[in-house]
N, C-alpha and C positions, 0 to 999 in steps of 0.2 A: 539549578538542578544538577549539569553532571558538574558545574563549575564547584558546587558544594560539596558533589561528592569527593572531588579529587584533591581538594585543599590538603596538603601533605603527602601526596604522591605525584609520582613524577617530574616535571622540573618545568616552572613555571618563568615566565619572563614577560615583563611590561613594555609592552612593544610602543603604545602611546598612551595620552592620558585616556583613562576609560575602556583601555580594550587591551588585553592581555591575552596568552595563549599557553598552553601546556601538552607537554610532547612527555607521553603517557604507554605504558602497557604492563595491563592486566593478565597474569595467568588464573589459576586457579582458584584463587580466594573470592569467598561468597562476595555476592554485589546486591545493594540493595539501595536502590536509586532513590533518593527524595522526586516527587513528583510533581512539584512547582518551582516554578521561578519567581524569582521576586519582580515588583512590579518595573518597564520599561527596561529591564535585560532581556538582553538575545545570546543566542550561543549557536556555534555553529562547528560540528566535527565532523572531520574528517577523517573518514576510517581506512585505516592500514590495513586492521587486522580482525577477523570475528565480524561478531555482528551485536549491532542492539535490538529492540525490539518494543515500541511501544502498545499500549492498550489503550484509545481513547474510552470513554465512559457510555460512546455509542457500542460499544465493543468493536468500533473497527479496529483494520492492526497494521499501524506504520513499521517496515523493517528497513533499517539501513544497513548495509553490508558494506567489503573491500571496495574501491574507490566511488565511493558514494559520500557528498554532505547532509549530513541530517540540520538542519534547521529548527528551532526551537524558541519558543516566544515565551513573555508571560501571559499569553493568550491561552496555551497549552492545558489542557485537562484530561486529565488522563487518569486511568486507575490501575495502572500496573504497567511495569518495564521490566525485562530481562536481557541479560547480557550473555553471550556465545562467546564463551571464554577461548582464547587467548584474546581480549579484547586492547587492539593497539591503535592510537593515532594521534590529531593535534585538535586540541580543541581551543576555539577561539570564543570566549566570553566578553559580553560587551556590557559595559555600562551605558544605555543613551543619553543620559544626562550630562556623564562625566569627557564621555565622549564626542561632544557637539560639538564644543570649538576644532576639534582637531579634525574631525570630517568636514567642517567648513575649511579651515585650512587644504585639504588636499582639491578643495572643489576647485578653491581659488586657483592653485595651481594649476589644476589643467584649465583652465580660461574661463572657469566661469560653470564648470556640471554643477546640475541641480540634483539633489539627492531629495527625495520625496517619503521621506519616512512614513508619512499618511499613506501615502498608496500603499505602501508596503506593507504596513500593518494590516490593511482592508486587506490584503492576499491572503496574510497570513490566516486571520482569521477567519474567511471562507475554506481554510482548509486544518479546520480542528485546531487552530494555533500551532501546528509544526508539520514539515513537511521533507520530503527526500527528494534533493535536485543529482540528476545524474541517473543509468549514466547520459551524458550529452555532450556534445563537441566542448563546451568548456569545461565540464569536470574531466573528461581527458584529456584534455590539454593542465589542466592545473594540477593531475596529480603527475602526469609525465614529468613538468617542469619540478615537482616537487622532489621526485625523487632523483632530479639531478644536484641538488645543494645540499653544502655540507650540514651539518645536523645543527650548527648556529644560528644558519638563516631561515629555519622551516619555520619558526614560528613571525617570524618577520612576513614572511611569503604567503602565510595562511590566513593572516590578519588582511595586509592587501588584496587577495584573491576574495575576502570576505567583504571589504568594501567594493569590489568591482563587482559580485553577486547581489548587493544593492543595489549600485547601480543597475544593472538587467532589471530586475526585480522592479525599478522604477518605469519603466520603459513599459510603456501601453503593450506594443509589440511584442514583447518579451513573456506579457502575462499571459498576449494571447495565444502564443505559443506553445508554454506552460499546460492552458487550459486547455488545447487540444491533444494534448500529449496525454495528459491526465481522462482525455475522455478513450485515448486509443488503449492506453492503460486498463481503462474498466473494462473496453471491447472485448479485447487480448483475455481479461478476465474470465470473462461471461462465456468467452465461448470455451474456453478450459472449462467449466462446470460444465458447460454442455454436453460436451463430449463424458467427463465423468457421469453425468445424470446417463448419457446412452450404455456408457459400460456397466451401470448398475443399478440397473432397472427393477431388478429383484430385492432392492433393498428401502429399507422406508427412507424417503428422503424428505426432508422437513426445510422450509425454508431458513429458520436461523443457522441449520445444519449446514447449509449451499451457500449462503452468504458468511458465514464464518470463515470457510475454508475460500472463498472468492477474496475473503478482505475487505468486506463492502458492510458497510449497513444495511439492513433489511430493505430501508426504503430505495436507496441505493440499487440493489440488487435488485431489486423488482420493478422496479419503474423504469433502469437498464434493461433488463430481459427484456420489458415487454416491446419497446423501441424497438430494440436489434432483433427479434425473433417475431414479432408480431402477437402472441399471444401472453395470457399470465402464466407465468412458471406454472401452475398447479394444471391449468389448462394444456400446454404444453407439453409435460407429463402425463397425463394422462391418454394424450391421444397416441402419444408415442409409445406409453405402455401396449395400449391396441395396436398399433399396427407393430409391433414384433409379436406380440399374442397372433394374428394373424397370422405372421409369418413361419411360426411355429405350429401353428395349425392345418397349413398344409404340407410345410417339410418336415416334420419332423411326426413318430410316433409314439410323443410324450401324451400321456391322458388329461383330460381338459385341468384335471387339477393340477400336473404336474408344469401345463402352462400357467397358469394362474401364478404357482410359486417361481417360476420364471421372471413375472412381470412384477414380484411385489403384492403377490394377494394372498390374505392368508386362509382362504377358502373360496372354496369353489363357486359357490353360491354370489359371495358377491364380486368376483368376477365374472360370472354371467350376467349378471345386473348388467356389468358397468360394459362387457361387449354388446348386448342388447342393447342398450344407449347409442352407443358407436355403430353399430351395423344395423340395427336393425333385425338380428335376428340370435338363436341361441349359439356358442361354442361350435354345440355339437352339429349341428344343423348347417353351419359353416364350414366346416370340415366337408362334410357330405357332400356339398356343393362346389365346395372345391378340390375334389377327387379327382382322379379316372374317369374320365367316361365311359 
């Protein structure tokens, strides 16, 4: 994918057999990413500068940014990428076939690690086939160390840093880590749309609407919600449109329609419907009862 794209730019170097690396930046000029890999390559960038941007086919949306690795598989499926130009960094392109003896090789070396490329791949693919590690104590630790070396050895450093993220990656441990992170990640999410759903109450909100700007998939998104809030989004909404309709209805001197368009309704009528449902009783009849005595 970006390893296609970038064949004749930047400056590339064969660091071992099977896994090369290219120390790259893009300013201005249009980008128009091919959107697979070929099969049993991986690639892995590391971003200096900008951002990228994918679209899997669920419409969720992977972004990688400044010291962040984007991870990339032939498992990957996606329907569109864009690039936040000045886009700068190193990316590491792997062959796994080509690359085998020489990951066995460095295993040997350190005594005997097992590299589990099976496992790895099962990560990858439970996660759309590509994913964004960082930030986390070793992606700042690995870009700190990177921008200590002179500009010869980065792609030396990226490639190694890319085998020891294998290694993690193999590691039970490490996934379940990952996966708890990934779930604090959607939390962090959901409750951000939360609070936008309360500031904009007056606005039609649709679930592909809420999960788009979440990042999540529909199913994602809603089977999240209902977990961490206890109700369905639509449900959720709607009670919370009533009780600030209520709350407007006793502090405030807006006329029962002009709460209505307050909360997202675009008539009077069936905003009393839907407080009736909720209270038990009309707008108006509300108000009165919760007056002055």
């Amino acid at each position: 994918m970006l390893a296609e794209f970038l064949e004749g730019r930047g400056n590339w170097a064969q660091v071992m057999p099977g896994a090369r690396a290219c120390l790259f930046s893009l300013h201005d000029e249009p980008v128009s990413l091919p959107l697979r890999l070929e099969p049993l390559h991986f690639e892995a960038l590391f971003c200096l500068a900008g951002s990228i941007t994918l679209t899997r086919r669920d419409n969720t949306i992977l972004t990688a940014s400044v010291r962040q690795v984007l991870l990339l598989t032939d498992l990957s499926d996606l329907s569109g990428a864009s690039v936040d130009a000045p886009l700068a960094g190193i990316l590491v392109a792997v062959d796994a076939r080509g690359a085998r003896e020489s990951l066995q090789t460095i295993c040997d070396l350190l005594g005997g690690l097992t590299l589990d490329t099976g496992r790895v791949r099962h990560w990858m693919a439970s996660r759309g086939g590509c994913a964004v590690e960082g930030p986390t104590d070793w992606s700042r630790a690995a870009f700190a160390n990177l921008g200590c070396l002179p500009q010869s050895e980065r792609a030396r450093w990226c490639v190694w840093k890319s085998v020891e993220l294998l290694y993690l990656l193999c590691n039970p441990k490490e996934q379940e880590d990952a996966t708890l992170a990934l779930e604090r990640e959607t939390a962090r999410r959901l409750a951000e749309i939360r609070r936008y759903m309360e500031e904009h109450l007056d606005e039609p909100l649709t679930i592909p609407f809420l999960s788009r700007r979440a990042c999540l998939s529909t199913t994602t998104f809603k089977e999240g919600f209902r977990r961490l809030y206890g109700l369905p989004v639509h449900t959720w909404l709607r009670q919370r449109r009533m009780e600030r309709a209520a709350e407007l209805l006793r502090d405030s001197s807006l006329s029962v329609l002009g709460v209505a368009q307050s909360v997202g309704y675009g008539s009077a009528s069936q905003f009393s419907a839907a407080f009736h449902r909720q209270y038990g009783m009309t707008p108006a009849k509300y108000r009165k009862m919760s007056g002055p005595a």
